[in-house]
C-alpha positions in Angstrom: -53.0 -17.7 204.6 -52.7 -21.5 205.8 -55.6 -23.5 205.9 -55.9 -25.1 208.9 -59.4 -27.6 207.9 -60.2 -28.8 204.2 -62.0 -32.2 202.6 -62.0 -33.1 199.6 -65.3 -33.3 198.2 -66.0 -34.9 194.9 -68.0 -33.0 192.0 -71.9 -32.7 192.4 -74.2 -33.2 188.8 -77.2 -31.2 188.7 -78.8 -34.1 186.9 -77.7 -36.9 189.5 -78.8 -34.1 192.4 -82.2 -33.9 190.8 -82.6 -37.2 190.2 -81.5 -38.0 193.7 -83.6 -34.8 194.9 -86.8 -36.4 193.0 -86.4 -40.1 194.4 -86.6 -38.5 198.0 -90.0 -36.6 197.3 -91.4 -39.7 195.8 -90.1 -42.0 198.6 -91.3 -39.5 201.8 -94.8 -38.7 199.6 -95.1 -42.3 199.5 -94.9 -42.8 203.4 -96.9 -39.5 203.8 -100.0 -42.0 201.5 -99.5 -44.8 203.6 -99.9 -43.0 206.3 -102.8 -41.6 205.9 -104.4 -44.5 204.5 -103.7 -47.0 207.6 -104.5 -43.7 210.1 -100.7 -44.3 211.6 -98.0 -42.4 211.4 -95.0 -43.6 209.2 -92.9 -40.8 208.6 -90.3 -40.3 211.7 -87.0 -37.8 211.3 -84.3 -40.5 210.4 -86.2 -41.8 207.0 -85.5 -38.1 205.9 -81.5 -38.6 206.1 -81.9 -42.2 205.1 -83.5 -41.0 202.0 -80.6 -38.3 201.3 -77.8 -40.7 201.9 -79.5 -43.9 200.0 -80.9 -41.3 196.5 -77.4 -39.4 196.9 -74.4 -41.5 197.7 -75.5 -45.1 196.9 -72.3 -46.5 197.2 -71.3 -45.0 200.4 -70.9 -47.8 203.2 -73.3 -45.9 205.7 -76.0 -45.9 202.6 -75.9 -50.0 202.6 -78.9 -51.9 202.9 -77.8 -53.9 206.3 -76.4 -50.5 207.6 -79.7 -48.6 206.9 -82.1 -51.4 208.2 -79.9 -52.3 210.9 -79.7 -48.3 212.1 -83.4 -48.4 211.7 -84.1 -51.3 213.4 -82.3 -50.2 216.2 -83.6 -46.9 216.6 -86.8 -48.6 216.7 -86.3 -51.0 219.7 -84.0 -48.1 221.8 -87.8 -46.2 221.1 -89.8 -49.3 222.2 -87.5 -49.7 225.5 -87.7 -46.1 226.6 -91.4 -45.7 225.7 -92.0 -49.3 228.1 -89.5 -47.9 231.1 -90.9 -44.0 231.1 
């Protein structure tokens, strides 16, 4: 049978996965502390996939520091704008 889709997908370590699994739950239990010390909300849905992308594929270019503030920062004023409009 022909295969119509495949990738190529480059061998995952258990001990890099943990590793990368482990920074994630220290970085989002971090934000949950915050928040609740300053009584405001800092975790949001894209630090989730920001935290898989920059613990497991550090050199990808979407996992780059300008690419992952930048996406941040702009999610964050396209939130401002439509919170100020509606």
């Amino acid at each position: 049978m022909k295969q119509v889709a495949a990738r190529h997908q480059s061998p995952q370590f258990l001990r890099l996965s943990l590793i990368a699994g482990a920074g994630g739950l220290l970085a989002i239990a971090m934000l949950g502390i915050l928040s609740r010390y300053a009584h405001s909300p800092f975790i949001m849905a894209p630090f989730g996939a920001s935290h898989v992308l920059l613990f497991s594929a550090p050199a990808n270019p979407l996992s780059q520091p300008a690419n992952v503030i930048g996406g941040h920062l702009t999610a964050t004023f396209v939130g401002l704008i439509t919170r100020l409009v509606y």
